[in-house]
N, C-alpha and C positions, 0 to 999 in steps of 0.2 A: 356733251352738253355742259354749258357754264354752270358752276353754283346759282346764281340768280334765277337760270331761267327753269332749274329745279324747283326752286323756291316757288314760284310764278304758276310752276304746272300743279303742286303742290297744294297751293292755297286756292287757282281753279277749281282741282277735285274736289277738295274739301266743301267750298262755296252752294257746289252741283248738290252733292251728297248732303250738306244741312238743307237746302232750299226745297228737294225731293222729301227729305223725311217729313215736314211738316204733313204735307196730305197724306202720304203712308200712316204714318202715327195717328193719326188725328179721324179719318175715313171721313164719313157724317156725322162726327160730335160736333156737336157748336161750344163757343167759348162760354165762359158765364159772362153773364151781362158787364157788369163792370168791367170787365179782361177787356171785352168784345171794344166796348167803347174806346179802350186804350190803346189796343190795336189799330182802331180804325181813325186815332189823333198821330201815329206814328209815322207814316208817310208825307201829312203836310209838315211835321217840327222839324224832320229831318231835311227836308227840302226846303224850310225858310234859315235854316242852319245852314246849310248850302249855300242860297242865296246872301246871306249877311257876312259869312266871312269870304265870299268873294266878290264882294260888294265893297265891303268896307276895313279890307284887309289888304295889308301889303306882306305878311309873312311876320315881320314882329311889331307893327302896331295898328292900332286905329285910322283909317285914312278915310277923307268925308273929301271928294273930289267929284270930279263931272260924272263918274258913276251914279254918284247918290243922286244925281238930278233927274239923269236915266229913271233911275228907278221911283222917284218921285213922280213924275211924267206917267210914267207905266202904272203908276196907284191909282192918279186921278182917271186915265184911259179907262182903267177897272172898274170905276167907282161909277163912272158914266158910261159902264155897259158896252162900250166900243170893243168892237171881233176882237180875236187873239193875235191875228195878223197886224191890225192898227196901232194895237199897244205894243207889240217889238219893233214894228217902224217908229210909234212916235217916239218911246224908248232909245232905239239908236240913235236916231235925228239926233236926239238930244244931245246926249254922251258925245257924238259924231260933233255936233257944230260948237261944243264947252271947248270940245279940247283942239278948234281950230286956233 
């Protein structure tokens, strides 16, 4: 087995083994309030972080191209309540007929 994919199998276990301990450790304690709250902001910051650097990232800089219209598109879809299905097609369309 390659160095790399030692690394790989490595950083899985590890991954398993933090992910597992939170309910081991933790059983039926609930967080304190404040904690609670910041845990429960932590899923969407990291997911609109997700979205913005590859959105508007090319690796080393800022890029504002037919993505951003996508995703512009895919706000107002949101904003007027349209399915989830609606706003990744009108989303695509988008981004699909900029960069015809």
């Amino acid at each position: 087995m390659t160095t790399v994919w030692l690394v790989v199998a490595l950083v899985g276990l590890a991954t398993v083994a933090i992910k597992a301990s939170g309910p081991v450790l933790a059983a039926d304690r609930r967080l304190p309030g404040p904690l609670g709250r910041v845990v429960d902001l932590l899923a969407p910051a990291v997911l609109a972080a997700l979205v913005a650097t590859q959105a508007f990232g090319d690796g080393k800089a800022v890029v504002i191209d037919e993505r951003a219209a996508g995703i512009a598109v895919a706000g107002v879809a949101v904003a007027l309540r349209a399915p989830i299905l609606v706003v990744v097609a009108a989303a695509a369309a988008t981004t699909a007929l900029l960069r015809l």
